[in-house]
Each structure stands twice: as structure tokens, then as C-alpha cells.
C-alpha positions as MATLAB code, in Angstrom:
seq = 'XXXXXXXXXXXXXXXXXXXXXXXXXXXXXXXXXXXXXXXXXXXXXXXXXXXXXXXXXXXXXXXXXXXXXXXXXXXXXXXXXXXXXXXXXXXXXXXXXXXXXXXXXXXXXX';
ca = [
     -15.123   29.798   -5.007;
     -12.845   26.632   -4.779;
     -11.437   25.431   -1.510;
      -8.017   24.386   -1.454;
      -7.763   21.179    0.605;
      -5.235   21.621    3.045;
      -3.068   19.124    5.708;
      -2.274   20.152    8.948;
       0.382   18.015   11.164;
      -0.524   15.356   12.645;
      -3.479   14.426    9.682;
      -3.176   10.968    7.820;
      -1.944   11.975    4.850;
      -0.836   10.139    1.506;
       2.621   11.467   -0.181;
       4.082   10.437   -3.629;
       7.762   10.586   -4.780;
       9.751    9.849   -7.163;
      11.940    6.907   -6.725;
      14.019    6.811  -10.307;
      13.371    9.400  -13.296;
      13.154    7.817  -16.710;
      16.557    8.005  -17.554;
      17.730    5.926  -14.219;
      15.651    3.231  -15.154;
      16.720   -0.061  -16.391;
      16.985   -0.590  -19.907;
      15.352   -4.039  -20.004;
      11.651   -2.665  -19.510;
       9.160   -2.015  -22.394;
       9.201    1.342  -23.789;
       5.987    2.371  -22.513;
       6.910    1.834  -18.921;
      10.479    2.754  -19.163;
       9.422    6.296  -20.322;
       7.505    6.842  -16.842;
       9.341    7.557  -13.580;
       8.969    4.408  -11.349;
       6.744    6.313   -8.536;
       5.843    5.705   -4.593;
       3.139    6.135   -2.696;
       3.278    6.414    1.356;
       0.451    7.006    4.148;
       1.581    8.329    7.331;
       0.965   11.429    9.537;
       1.383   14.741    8.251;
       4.586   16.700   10.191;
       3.320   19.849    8.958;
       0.866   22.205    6.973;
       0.407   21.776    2.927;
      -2.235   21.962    0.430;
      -2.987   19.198   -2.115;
       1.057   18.631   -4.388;
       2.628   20.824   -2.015;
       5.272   19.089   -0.326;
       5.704   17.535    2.943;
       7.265   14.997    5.177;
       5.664   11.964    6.735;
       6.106    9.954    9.768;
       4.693    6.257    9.066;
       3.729    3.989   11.287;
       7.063    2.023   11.653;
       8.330    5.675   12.423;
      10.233    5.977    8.966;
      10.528    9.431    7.695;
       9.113   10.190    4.450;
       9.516   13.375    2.222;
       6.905   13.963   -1.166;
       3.954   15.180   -2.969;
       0.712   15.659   -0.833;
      -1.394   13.356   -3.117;
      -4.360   12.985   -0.606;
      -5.722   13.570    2.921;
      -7.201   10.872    5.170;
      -6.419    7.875    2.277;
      -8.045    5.126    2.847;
      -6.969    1.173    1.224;
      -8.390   -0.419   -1.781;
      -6.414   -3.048   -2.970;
      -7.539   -6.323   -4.546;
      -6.172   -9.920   -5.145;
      -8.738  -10.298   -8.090;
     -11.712  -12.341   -8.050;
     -11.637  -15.288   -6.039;
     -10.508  -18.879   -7.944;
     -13.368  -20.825   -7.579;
     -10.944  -23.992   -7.542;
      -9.187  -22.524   -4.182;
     -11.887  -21.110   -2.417;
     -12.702  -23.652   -0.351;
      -8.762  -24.927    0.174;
      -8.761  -23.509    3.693;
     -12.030  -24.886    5.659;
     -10.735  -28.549    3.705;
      -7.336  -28.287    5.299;
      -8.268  -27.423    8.458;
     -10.854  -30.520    8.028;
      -8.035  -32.349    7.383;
      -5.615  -31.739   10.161;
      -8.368  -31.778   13.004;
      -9.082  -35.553   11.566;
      -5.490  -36.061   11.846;
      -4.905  -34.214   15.689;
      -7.365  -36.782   16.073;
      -6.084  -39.543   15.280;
      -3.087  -39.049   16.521;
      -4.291  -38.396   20.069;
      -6.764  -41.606   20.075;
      -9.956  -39.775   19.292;
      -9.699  -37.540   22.279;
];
């Protein structure tokens, strides 16, 4: 027996939609991507019932209204900037080195 996941208003949901269809797109991209739709994806809270690519509208947090494709229920984030550069990783704590020498000076040492 399979269980259809359903959304009920109010959930945090995840929607997708459609923003141009192949043929809307721009001609300058490489074939590969030009033959996909250019896609969105949007988390906000569910304004009513649907089950998993049914659709529905969203409310996000900025209070925009957004209408697609349930694509998931309580989404969570995973994003990544790639693996840290060892070169930059320590750019921050030396800056802030830097300017508290500086303040320093500036204000006699105090």
C-alpha cells in the first residue's frame, strides 16, 4: 500500500514552476540547456491541500504569492559555495587583525 504524501495549508512546502518553455528561451544558450524550460523553485507555506505535483499556491516569507508544482513538504536548505580556498580561509580573522591594530593606533593605544 503506498501513501500519497499530502500538504495541508499552512505546511512549509516547496513549489516548482515554470518560468520560460524552451521555445521562449534565448537563442544564445547551448543546445543542451536551451532545450530545457528554465525552472523555479520556491519554499513558503502551503494555502491549501495537495498531494506531491499537484498544484498549489504559496505564501513566502516576504508575503509574495506563489502558484506551482508541489515538489516537496517541509524542504529543508542545502546549498554549497564549494570547498573552501585554502588561500582565503584565513582572510577574515587577518583583517580584523589588521584593523584592531589600526583602531589602535589611531586612538593612542587605548
Amino acid at each position: 500500500m503506498t501513501e500519497t504524501k499530502q500538504a495541508h495549508a499552512g505546511d512549509w512546502v516547496e513549489v516548482e514552476c515554470v518560468l520560460l518553455e524552451p521555445a521562449d528561451r534565448s537563442t544564445n544558450l547551448p543546445a543542451e540547456t536551451a532545450e530545457k524550460p528554465l525552472m523555479m523553485w520556491v519554499k513558503g507555506f502551503a494555502e491549501g491541500q495537495a498531494a506531491l505535483g499537484e498544484p498549489v499556491t504559496v505564501e513566502t516569507m516576504t508575503g509574495r504569492k506563489v502558484a506551482g508544482k508541489l515538489s516537496a513538504i517541509n524542504p529543508g536548505y542545502f546549498h554549497t559555495f564549494g570547498e573552501p580556498i585554502p588561500e582565503l580561509v584565513h582572510i577574515g580573522k587577518d583583517l580584523r587583525a589588521k584593523l584592531a591594530a589600526y583602531r589602535a593606533s589611531q586612538t593612542g593605544g587605548a
